[in-house]
FIKOLZA-1660 file (N, C-alpha, C; in steps of 0.1 Angstrom, whole numbers, plus 5000, padded with zeros to 4 digits):
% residues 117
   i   px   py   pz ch aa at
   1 4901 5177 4941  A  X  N
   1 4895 5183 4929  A  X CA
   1 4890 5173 4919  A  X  C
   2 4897 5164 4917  A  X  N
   2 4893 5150 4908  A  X CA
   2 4879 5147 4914  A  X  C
   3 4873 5146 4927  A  X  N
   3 4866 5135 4929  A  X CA
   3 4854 5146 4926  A  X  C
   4 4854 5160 4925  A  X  N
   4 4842 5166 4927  A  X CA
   4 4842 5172 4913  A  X  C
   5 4852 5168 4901  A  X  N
   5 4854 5163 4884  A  X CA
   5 4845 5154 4883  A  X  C
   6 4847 5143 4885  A  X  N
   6 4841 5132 4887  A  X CA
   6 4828 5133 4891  A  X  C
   7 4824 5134 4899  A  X  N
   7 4809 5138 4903  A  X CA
   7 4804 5147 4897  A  X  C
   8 4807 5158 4890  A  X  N
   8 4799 5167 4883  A  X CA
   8 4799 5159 4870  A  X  C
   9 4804 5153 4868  A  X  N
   9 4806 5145 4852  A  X CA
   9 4797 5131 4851  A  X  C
  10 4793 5127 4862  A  X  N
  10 4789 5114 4864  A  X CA
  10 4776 5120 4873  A  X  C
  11 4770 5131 4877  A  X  N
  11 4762 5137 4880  A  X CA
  11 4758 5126 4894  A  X  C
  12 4769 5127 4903  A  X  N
  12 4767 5121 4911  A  X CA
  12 4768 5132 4926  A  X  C
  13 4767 5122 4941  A  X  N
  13 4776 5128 4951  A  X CA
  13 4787 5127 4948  A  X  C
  14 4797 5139 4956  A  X  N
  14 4809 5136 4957  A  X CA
  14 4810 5129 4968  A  X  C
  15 4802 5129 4980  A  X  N
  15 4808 5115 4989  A  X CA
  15 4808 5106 4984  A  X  C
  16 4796 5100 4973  A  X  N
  16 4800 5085 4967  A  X CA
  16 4807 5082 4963  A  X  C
  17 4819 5089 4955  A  X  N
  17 4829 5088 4952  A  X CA
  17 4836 5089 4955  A  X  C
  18 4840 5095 4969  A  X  N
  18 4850 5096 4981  A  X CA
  18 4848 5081 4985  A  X  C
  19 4836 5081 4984  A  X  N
  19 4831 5062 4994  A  X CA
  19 4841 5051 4986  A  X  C
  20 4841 5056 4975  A  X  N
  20 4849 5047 4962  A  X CA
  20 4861 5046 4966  A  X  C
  21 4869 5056 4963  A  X  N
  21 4881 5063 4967  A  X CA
  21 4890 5056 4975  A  X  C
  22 4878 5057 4989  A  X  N
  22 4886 5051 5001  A  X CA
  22 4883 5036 5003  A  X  C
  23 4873 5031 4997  A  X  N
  23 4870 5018 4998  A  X CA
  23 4883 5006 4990  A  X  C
  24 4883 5012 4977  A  X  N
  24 4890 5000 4970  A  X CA
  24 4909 5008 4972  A  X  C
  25 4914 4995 4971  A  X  N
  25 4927 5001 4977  A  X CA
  25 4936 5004 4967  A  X  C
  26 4934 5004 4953  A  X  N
  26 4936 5006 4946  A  X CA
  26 4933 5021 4937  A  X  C
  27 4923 5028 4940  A  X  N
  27 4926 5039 4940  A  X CA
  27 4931 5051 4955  A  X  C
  28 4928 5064 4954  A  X  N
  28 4932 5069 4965  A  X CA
  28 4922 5083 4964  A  X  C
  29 4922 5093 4970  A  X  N
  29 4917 5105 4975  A  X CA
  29 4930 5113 4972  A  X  C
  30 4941 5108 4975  A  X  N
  30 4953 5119 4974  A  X CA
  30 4960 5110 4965  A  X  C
  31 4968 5123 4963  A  X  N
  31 4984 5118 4955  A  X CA
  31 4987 5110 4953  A  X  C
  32 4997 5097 4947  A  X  N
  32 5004 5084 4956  A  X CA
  32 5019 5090 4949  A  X  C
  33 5025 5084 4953  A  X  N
  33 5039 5086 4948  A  X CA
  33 5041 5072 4942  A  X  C
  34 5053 5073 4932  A  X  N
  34 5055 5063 4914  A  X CA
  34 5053 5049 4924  A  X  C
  35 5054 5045 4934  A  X  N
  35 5054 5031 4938  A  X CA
  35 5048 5030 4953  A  X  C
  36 5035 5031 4950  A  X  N
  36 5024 5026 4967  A  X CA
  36 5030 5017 4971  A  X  C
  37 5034 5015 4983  A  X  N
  37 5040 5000 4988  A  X CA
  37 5027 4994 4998  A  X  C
  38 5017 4985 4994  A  X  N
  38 5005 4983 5006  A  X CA
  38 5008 4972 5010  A  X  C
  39 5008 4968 5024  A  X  N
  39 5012 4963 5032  A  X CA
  39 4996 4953 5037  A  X  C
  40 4998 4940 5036  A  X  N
  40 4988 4936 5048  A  X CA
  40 4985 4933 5057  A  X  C
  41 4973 4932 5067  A  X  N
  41 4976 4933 5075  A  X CA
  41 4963 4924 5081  A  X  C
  42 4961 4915 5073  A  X  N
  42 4944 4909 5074  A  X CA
  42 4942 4901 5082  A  X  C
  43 4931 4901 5090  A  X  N
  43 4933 4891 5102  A  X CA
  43 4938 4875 5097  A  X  C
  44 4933 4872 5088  A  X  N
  44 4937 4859 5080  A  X CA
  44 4951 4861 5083  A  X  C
  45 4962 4864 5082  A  X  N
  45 4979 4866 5077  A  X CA
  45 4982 4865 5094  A  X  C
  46 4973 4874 5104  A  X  N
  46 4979 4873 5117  A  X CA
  46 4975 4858 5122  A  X  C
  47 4964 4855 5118  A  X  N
  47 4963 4840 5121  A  X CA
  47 4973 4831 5119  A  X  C
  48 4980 4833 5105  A  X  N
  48 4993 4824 5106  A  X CA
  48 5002 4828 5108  A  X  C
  49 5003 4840 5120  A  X  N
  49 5010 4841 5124  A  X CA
  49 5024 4850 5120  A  X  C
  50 5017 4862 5106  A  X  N
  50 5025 4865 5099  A  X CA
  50 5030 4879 5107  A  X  C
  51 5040 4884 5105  A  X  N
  51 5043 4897 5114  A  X CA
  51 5044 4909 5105  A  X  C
  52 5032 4917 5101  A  X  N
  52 5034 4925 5093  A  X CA
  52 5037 4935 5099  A  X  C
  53 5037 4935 5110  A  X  N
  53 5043 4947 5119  A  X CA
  53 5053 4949 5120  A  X  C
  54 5063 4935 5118  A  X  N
  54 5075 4938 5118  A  X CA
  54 5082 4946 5105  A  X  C
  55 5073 4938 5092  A  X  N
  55 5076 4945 5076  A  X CA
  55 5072 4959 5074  A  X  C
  56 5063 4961 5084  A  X  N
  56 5054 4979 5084  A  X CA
  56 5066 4984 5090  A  X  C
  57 5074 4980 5102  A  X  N
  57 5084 4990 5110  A  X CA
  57 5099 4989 5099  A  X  C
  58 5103 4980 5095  A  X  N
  58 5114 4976 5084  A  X CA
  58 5113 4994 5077  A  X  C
  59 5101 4985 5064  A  X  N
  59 5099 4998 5057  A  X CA
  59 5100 5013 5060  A  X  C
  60 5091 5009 5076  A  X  N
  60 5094 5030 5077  A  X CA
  60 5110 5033 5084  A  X  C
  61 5114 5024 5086  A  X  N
  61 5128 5023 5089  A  X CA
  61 5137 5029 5077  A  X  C
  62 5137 5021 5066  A  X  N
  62 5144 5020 5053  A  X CA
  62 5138 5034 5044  A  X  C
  63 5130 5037 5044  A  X  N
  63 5118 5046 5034  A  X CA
  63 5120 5060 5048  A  X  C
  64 5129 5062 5056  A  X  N
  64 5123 5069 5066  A  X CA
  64 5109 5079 5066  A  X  C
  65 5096 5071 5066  A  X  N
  65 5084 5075 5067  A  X CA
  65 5076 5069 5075  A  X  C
  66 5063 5071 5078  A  X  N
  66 5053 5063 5083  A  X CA
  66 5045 5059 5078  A  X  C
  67 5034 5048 5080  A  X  N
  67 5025 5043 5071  A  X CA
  67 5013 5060 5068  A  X  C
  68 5010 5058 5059  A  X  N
  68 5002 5066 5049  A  X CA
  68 5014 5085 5045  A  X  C
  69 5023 5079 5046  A  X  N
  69 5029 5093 5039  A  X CA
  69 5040 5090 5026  A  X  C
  70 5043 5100 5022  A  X  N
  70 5058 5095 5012  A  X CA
  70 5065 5100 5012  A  X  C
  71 5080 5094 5003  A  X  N
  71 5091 5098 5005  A  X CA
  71 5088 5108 5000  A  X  C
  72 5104 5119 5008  A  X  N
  72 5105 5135 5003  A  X CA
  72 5107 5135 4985  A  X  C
  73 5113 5125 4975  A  X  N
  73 5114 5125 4964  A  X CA
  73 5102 5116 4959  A  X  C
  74 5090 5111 4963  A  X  N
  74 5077 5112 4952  A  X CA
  74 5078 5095 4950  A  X  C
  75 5088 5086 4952  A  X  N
  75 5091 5076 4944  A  X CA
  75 5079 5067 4955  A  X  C
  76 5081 5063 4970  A  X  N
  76 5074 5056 4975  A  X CA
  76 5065 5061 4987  A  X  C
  77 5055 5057 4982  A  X  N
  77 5041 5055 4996  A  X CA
  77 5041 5046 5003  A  X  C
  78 5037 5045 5020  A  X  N
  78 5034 5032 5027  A  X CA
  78 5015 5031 5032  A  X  C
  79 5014 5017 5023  A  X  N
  79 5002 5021 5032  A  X CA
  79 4997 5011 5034  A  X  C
  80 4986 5007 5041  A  X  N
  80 4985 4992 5048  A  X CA
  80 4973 4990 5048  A  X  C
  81 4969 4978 5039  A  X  N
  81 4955 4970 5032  A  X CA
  81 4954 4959 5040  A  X  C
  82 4937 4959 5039  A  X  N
  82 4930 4948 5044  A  X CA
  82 4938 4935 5039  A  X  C
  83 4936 4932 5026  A  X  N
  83 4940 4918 5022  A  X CA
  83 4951 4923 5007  A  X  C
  84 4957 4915 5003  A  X  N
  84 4962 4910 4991  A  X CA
  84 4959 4898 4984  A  X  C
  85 4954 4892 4988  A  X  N
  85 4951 4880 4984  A  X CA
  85 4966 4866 4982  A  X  C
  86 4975 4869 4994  A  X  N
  86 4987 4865 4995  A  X CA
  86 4991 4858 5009  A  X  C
  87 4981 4851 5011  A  X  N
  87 4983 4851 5024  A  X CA
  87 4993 4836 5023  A  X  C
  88 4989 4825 5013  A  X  N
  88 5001 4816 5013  A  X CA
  88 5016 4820 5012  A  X  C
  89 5018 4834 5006  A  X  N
  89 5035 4840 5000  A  X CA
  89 5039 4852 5013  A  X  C
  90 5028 4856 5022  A  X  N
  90 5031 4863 5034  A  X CA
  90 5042 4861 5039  A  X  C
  91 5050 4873 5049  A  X  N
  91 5047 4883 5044  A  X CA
  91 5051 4891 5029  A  X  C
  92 5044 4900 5026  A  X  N
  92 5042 4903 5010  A  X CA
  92 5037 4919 5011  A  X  C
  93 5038 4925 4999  A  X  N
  93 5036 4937 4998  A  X CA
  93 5028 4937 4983  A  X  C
  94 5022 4949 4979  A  X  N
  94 5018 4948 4962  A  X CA
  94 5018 4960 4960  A  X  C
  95 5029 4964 4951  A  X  N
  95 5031 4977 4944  A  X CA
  95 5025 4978 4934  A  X  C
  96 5020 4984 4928  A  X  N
  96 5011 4990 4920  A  X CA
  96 5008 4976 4909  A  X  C
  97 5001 4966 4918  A  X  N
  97 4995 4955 4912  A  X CA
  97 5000 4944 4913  A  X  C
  98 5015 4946 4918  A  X  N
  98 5024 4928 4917  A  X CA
  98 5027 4929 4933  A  X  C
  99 5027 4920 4931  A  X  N
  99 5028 4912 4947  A  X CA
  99 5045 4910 4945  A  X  C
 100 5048 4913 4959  A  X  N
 100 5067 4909 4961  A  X CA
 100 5059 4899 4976  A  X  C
 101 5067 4887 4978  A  X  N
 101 5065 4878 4987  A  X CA
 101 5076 4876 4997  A  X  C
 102 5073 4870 5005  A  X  N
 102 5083 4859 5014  A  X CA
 102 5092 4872 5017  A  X  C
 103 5088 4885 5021  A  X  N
 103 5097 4895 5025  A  X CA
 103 5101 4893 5037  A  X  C
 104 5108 4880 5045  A  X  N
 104 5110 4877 5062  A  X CA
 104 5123 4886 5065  A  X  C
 105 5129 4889 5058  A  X  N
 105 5145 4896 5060  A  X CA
 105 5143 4909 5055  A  X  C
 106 5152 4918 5065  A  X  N
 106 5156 4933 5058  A  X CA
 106 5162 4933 5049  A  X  C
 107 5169 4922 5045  A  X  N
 107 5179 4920 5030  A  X CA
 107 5170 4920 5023  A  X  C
 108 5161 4912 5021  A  X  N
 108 5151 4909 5010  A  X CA
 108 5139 4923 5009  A  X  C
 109 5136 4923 5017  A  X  N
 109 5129 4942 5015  A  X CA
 109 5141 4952 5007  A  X  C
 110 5151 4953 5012  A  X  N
 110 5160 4967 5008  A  X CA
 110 5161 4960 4992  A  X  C
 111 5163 4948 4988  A  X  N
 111 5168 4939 4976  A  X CA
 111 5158 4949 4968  A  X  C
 112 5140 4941 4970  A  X  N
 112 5133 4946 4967  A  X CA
 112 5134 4959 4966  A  X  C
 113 5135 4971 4972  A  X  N
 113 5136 4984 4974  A  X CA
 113 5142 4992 4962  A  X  C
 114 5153 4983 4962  A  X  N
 114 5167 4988 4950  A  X CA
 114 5159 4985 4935  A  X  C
 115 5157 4972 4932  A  X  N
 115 5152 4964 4923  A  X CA
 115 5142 4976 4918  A  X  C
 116 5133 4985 4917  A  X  N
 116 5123 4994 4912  A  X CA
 116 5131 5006 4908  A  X  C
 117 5129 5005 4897  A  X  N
 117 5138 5020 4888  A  X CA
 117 5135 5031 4896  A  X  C
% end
């Protein structure tokens, strides 16, 4: 309903602004819940060798969800971006703007986890 707000207001398509939507990872098409967790996953990061797959399976472990849904209480989304611009602090996540780093342990994710009101 927003994006076809938006388009009547901006006298545009609503695909263009679906195009928007889904392009920048920072907005969305749906809902998000109080804390997006995006995950990367850019070929740059697998180059060095980073294992975001293992930080992607952690999370839906801990969060019991899967990438693109959220918790039954609204608080976290999982969802998995091209880049962060984090590839030296890999692996990393960026919640609604801040980058969390050096997530190599399940301790250090759940730490993280707890740590967000």
């Amino acid at each position: 309903p927003t994006a076809y707000y938006i388009a009547d207001r901006l006298k545009m398509r609503v695909t263009n602004i679906f195009d928007c939507l889904k392009f920048y990872s920072e907005l969305s098409p749906v809902p998000r819940a109080k804390y997006p967790i995006q995950v990367c996953c850019s070929p740059a990061c697998r180059v060095n060798r980073v294992d975001s797959h293992r930080l992607i399976s952690t999370l839906e472990q801990l969060l019991d969800i899967k990438l693109g849904e959220t918790t039954y209480d609204g608080r976290f989304t999982l969802e998995q971006v091209t880049c962060i611009g984090a590839c030296d602090r890999a692996p990393a996540v960026r919640i609604n703007g801040h980058v969390y780093d050096h997530l190599d342990t399940q301790e250090k994710i759940e730490a993280l986890l707890r740590s967000l009101p």
